[in-house]
mmCIF file of the N, C-alpha and C atoms, coordinates in Angstrom:
data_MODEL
# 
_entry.id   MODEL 
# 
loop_
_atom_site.group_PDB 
_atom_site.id 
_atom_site.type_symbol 
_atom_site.label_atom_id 
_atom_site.label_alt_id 
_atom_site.label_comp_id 
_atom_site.label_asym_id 
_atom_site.label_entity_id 
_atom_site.label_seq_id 
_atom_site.pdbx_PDB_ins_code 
_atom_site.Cartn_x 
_atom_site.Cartn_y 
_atom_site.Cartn_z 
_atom_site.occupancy 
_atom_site.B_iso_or_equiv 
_atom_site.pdbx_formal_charge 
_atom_site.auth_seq_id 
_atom_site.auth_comp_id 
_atom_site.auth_asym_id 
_atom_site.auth_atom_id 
_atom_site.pdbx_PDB_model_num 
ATOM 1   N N  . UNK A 1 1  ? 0.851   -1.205 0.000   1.00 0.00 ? 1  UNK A N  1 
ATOM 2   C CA . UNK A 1 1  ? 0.000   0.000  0.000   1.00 0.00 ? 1  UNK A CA 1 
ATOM 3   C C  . UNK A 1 1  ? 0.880   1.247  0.000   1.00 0.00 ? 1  UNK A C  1 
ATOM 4   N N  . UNK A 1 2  ? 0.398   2.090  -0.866  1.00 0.00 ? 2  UNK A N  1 
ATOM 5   C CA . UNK A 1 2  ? 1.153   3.435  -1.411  1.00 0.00 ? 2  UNK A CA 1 
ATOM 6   C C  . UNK A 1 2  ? 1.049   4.576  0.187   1.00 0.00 ? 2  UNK A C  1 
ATOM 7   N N  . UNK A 1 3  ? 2.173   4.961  0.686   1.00 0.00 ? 3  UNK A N  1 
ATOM 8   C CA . UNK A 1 3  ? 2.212   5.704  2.233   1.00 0.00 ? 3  UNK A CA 1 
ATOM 9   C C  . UNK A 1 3  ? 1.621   7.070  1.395   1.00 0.00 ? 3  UNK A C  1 
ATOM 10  N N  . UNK A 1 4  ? 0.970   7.541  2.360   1.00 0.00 ? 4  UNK A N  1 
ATOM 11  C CA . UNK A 1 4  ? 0.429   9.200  1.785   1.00 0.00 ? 4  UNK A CA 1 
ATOM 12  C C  . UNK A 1 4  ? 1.719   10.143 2.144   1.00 0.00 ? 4  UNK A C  1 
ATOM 13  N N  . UNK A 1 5  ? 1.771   10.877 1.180   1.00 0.00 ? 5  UNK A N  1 
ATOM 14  C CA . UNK A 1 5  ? 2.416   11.748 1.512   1.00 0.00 ? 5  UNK A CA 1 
ATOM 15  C C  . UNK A 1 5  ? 2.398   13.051 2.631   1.00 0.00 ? 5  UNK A C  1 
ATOM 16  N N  . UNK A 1 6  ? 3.764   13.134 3.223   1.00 0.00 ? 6  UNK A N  1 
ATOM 17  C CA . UNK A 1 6  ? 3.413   14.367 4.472   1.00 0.00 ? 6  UNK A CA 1 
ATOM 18  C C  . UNK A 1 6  ? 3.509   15.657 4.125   1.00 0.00 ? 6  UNK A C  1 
ATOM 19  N N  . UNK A 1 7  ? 2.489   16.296 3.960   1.00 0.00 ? 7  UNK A N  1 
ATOM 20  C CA . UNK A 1 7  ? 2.348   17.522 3.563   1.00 0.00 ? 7  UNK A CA 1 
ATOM 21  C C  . UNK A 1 7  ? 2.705   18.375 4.547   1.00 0.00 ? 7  UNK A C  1 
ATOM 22  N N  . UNK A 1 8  ? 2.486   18.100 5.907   1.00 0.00 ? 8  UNK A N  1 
ATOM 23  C CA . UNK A 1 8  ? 2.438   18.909 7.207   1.00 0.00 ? 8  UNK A CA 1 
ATOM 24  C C  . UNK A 1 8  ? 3.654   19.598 7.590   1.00 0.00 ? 8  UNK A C  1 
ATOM 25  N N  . UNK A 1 9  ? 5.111   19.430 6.760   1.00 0.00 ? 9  UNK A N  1 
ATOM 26  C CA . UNK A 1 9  ? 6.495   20.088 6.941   1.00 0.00 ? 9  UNK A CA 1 
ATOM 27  C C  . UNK A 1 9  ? 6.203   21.325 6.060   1.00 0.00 ? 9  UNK A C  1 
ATOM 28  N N  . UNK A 1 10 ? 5.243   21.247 4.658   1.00 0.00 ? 10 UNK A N  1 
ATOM 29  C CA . UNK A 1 10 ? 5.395   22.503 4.045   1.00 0.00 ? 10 UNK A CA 1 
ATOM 30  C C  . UNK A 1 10 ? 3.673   23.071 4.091   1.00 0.00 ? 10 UNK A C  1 
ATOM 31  N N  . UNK A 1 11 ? 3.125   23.913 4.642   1.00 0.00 ? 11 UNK A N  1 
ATOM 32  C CA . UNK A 1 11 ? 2.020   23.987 4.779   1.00 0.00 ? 11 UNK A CA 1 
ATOM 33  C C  . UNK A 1 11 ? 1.658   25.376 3.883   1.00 0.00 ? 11 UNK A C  1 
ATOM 34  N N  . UNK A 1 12 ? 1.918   24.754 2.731   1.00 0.00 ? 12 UNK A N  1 
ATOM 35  C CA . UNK A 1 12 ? 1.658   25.495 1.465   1.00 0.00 ? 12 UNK A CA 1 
ATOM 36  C C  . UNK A 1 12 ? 0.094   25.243 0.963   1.00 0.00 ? 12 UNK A C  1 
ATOM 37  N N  . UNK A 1 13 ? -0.419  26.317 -0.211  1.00 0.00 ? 13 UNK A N  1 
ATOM 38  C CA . UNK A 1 13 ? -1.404  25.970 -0.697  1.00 0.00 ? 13 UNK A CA 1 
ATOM 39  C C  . UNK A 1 13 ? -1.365  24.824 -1.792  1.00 0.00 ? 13 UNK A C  1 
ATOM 40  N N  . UNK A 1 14 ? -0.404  24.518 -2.530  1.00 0.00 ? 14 UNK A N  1 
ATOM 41  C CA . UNK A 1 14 ? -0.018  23.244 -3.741  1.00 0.00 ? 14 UNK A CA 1 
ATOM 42  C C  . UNK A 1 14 ? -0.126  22.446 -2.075  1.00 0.00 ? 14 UNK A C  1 
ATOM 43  N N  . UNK A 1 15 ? 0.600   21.851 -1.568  1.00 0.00 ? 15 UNK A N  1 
ATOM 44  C CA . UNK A 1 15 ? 0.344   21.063 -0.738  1.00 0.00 ? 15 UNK A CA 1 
ATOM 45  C C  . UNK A 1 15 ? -1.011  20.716 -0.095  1.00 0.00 ? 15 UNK A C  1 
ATOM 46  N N  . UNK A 1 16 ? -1.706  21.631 0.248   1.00 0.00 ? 16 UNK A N  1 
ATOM 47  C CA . UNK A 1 16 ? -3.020  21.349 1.132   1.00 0.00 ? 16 UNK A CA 1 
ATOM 48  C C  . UNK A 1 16 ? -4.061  21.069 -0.287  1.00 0.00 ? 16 UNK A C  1 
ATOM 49  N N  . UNK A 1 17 ? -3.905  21.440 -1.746  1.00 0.00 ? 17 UNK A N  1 
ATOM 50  C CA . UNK A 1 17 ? -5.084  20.680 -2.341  1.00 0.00 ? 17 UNK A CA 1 
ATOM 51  C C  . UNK A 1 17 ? -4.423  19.441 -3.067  1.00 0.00 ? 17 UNK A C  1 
ATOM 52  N N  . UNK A 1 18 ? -2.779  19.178 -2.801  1.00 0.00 ? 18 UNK A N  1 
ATOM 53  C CA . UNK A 1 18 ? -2.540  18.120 -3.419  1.00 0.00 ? 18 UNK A CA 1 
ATOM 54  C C  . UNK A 1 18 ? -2.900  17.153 -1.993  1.00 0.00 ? 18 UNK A C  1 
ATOM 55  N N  . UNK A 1 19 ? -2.731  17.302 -0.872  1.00 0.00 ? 19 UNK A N  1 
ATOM 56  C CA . UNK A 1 19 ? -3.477  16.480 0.078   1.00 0.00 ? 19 UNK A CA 1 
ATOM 57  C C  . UNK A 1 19 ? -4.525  15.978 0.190   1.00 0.00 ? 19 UNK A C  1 
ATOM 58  N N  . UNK A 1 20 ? -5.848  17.134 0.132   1.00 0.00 ? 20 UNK A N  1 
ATOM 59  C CA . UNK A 1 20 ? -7.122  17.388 -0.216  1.00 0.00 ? 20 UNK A CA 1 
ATOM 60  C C  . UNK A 1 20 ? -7.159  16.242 -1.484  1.00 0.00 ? 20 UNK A C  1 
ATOM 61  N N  . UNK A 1 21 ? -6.654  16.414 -2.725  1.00 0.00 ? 21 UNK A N  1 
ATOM 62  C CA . UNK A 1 21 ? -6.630  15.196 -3.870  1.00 0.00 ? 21 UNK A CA 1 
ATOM 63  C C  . UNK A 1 21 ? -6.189  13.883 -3.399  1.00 0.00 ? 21 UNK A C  1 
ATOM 64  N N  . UNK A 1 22 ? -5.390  13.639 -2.795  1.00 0.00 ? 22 UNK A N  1 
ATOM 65  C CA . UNK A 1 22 ? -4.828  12.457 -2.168  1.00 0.00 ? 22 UNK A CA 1 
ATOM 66  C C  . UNK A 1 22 ? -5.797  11.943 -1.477  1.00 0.00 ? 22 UNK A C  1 
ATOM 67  N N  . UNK A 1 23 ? -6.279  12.655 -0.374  1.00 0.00 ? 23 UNK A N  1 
ATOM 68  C CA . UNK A 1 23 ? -7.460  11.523 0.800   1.00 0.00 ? 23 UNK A CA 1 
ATOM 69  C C  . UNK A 1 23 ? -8.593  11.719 0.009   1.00 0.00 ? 23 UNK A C  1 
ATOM 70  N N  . UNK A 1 24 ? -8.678  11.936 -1.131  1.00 0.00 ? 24 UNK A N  1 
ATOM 71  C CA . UNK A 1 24 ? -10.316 11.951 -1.422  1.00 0.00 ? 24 UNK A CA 1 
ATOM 72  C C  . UNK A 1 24 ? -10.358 11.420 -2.869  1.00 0.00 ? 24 UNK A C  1 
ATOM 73  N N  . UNK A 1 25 ? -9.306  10.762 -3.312  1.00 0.00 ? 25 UNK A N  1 
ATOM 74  C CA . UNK A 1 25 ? -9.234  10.552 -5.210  1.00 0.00 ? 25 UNK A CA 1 
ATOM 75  C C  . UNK A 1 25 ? -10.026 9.217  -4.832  1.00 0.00 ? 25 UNK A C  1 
ATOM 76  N N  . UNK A 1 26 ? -10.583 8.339  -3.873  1.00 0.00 ? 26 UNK A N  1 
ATOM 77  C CA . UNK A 1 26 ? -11.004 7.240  -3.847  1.00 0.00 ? 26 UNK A CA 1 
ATOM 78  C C  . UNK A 1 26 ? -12.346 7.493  -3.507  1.00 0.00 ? 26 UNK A C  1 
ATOM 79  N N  . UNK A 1 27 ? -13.318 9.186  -4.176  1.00 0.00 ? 27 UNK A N  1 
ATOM 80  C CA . UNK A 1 27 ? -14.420 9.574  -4.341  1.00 0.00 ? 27 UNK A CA 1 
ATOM 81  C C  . UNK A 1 27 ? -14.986 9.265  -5.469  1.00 0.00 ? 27 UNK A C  1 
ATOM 82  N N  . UNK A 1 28 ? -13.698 9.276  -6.506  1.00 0.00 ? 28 UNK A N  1 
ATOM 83  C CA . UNK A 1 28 ? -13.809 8.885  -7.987  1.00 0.00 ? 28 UNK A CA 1 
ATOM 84  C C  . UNK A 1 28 ? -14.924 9.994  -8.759  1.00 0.00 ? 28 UNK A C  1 
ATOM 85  N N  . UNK A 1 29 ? -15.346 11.098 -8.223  1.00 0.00 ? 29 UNK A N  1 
ATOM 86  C CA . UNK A 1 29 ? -16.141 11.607 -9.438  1.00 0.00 ? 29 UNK A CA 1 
ATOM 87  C C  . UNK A 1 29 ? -15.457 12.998 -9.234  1.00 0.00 ? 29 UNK A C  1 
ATOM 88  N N  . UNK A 1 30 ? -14.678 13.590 -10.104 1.00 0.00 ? 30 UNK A N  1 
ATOM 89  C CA . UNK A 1 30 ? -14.101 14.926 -10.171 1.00 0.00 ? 30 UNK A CA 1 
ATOM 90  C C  . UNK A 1 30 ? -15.772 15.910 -9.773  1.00 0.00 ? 30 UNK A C  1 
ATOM 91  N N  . UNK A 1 31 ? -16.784 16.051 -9.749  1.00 0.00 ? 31 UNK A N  1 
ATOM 92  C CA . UNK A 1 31 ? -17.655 17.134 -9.193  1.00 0.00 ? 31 UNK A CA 1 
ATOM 93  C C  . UNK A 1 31 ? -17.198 16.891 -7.470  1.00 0.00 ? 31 UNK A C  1 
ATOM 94  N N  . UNK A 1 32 ? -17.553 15.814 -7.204  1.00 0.00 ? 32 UNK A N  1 
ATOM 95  C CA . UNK A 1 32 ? -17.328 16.098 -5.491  1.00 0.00 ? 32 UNK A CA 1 
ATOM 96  C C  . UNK A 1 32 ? -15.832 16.616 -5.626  1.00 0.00 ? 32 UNK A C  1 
ATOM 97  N N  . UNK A 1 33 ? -14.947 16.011 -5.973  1.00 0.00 ? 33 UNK A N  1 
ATOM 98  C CA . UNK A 1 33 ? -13.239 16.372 -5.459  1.00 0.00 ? 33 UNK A CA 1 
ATOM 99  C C  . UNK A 1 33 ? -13.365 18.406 -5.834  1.00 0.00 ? 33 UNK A C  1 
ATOM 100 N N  . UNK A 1 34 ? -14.206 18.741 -6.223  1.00 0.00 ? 34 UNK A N  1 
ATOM 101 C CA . UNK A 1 34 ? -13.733 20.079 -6.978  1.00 0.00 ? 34 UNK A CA 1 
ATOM 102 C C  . UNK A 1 34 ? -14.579 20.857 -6.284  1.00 0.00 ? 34 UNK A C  1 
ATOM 103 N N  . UNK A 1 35 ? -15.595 20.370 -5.568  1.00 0.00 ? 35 UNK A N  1 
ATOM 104 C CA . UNK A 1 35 ? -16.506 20.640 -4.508  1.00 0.00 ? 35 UNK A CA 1 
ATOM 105 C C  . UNK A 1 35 ? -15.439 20.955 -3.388  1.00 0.00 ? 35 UNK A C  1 
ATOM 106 N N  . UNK A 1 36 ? -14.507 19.663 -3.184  1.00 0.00 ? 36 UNK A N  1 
ATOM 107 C CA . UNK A 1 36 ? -13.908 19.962 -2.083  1.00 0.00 ? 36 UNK A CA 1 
ATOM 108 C C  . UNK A 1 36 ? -12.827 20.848 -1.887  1.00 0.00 ? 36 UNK A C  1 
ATOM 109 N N  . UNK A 1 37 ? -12.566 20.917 -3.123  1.00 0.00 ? 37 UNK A N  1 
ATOM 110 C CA . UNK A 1 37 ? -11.653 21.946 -3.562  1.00 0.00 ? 37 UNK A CA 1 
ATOM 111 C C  . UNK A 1 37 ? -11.697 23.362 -2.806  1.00 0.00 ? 37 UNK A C  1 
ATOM 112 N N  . UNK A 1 38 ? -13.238 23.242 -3.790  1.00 0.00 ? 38 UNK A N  1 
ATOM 113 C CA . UNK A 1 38 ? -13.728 24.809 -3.412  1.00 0.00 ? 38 UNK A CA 1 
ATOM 114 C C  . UNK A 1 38 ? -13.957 25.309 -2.137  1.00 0.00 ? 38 UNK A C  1 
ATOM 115 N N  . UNK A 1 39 ? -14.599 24.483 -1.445  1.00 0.00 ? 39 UNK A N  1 
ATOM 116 C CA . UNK A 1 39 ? -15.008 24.488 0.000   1.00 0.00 ? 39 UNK A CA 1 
ATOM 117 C C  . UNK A 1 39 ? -13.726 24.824 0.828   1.00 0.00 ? 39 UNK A C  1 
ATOM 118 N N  . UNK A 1 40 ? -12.701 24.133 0.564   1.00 0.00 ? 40 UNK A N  1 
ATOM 119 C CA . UNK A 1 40 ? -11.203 23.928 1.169   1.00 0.00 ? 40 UNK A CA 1 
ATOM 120 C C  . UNK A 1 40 ? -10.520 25.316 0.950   1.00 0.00 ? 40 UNK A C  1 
ATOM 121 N N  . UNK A 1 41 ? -10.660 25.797 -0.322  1.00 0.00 ? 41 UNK A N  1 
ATOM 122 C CA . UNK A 1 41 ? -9.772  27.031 -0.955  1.00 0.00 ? 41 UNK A CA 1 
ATOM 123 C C  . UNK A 1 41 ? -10.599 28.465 -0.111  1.00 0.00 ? 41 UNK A C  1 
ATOM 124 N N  . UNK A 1 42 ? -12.298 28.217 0.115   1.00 0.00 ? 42 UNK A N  1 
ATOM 125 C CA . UNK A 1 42 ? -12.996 29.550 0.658   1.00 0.00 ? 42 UNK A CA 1 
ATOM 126 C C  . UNK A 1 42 ? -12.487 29.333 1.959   1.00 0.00 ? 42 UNK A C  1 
ATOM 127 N N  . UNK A 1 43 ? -12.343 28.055 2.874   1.00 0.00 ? 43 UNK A N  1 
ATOM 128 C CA . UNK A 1 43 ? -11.475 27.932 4.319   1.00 0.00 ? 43 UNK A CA 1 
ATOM 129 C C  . UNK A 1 43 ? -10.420 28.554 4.269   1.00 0.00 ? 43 UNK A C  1 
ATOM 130 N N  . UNK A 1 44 ? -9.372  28.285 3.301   1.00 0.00 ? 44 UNK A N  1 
ATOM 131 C CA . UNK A 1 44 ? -7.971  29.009 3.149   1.00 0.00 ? 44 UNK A CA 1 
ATOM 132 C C  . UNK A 1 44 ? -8.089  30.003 3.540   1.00 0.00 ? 44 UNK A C  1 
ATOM 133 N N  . UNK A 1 45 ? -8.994  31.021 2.143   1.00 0.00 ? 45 UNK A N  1 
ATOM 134 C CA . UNK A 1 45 ? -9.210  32.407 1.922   1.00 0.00 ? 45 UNK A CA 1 
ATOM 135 C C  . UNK A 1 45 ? -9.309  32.712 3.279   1.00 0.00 ? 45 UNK A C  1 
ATOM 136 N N  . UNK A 1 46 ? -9.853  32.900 4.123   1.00 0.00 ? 46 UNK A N  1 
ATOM 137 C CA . UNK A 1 46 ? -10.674 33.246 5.220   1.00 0.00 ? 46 UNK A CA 1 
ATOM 138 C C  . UNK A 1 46 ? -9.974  32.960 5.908   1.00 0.00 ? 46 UNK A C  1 
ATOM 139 N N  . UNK A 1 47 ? -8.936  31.904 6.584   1.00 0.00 ? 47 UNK A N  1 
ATOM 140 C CA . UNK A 1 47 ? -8.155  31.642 7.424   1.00 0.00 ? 47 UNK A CA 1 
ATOM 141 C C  . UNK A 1 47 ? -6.562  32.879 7.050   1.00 0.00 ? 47 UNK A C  1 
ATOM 142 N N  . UNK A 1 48 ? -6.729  33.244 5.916   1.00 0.00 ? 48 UNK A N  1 
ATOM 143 C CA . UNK A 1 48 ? -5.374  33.892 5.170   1.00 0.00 ? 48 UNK A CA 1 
ATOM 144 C C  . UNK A 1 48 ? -6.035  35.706 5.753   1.00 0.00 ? 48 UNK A C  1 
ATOM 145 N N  . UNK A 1 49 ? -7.407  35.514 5.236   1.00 0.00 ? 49 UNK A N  1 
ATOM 146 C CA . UNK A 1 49 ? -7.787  37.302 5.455   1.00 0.00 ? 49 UNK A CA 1 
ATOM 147 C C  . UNK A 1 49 ? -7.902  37.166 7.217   1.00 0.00 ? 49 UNK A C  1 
ATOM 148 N N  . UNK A 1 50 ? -8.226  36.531 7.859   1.00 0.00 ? 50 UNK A N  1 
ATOM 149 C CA . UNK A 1 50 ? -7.538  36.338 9.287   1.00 0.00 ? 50 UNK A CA 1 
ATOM 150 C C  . UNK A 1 50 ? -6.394  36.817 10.162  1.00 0.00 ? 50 UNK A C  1 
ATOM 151 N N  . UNK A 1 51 ? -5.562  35.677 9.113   1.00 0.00 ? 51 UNK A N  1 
ATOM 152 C CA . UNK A 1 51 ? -4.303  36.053 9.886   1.00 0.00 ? 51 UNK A CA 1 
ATOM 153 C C  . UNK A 1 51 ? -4.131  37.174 9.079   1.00 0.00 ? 51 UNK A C  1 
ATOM 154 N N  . UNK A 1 52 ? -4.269  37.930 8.060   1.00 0.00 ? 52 UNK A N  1 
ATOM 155 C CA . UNK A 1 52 ? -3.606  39.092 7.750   1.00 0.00 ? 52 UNK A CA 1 
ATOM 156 C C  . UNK A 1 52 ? -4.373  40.189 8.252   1.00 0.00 ? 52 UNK A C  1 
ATOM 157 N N  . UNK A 1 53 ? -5.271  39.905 8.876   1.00 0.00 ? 53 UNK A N  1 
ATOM 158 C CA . UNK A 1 53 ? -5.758  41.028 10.346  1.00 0.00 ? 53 UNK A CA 1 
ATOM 159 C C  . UNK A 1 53 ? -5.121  41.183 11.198  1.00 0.00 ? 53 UNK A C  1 
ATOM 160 N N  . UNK A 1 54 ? -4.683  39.675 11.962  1.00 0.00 ? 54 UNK A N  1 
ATOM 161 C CA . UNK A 1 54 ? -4.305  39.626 13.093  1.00 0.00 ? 54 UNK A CA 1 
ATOM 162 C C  . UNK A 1 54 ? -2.432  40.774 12.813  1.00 0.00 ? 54 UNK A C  1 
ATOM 163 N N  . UNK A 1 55 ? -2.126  40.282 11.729  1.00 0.00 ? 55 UNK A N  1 
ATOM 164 C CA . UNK A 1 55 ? -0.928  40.635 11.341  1.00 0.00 ? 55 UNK A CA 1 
ATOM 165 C C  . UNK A 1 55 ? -0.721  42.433 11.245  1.00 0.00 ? 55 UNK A C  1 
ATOM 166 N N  . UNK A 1 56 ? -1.481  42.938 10.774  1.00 0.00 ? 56 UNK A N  1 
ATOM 167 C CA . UNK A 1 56 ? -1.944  44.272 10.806  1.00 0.00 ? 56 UNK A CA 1 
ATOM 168 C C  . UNK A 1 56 ? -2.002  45.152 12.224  1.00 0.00 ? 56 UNK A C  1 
ATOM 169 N N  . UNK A 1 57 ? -2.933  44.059 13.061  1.00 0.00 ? 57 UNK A N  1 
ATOM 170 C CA . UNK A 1 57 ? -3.220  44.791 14.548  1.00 0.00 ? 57 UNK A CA 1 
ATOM 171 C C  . UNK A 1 57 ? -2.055  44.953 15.046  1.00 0.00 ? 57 UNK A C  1 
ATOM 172 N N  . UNK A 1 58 ? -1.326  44.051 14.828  1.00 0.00 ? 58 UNK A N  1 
ATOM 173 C CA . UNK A 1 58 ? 0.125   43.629 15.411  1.00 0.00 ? 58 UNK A CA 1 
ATOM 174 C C  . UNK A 1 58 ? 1.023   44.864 15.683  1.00 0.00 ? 58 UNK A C  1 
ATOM 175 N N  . UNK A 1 59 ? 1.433   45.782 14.514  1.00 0.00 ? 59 UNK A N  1 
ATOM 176 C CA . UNK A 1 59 ? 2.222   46.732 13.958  1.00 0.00 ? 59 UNK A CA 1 
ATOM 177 C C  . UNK A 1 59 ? 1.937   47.460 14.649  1.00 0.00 ? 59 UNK A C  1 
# 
């Protein structure tokens, strides 16, 4: 059995939807995986306009 790869040393965006593709390619229908995509990428967004608040107050 193929080991998943550890994404968790580079916590990049290529990493978190090549992860996201990895635990979920055994959904088999590209609408859900692109679903999850999307869902995953508006979490990003929002976790990114976050911290670049928090980052702002900071200064």
């Amino acid at each position: 059995m193929a080991k998943e790869p550890d994404f968790k040393m580079r916590p990049n965006f290529s990493g978190v939807l090549i992860k996201i593709t990895w635990t979920h390619d055994w959904v088999g229908t590209t609408g859900q995986i692109s679903n999850l995509l999307i869902k995953n990428l508006q979490e990003i967004q929002q976790l990114t306009h976050i911290l670049n608040l928090e980052n702002c107050n900071q200064t």
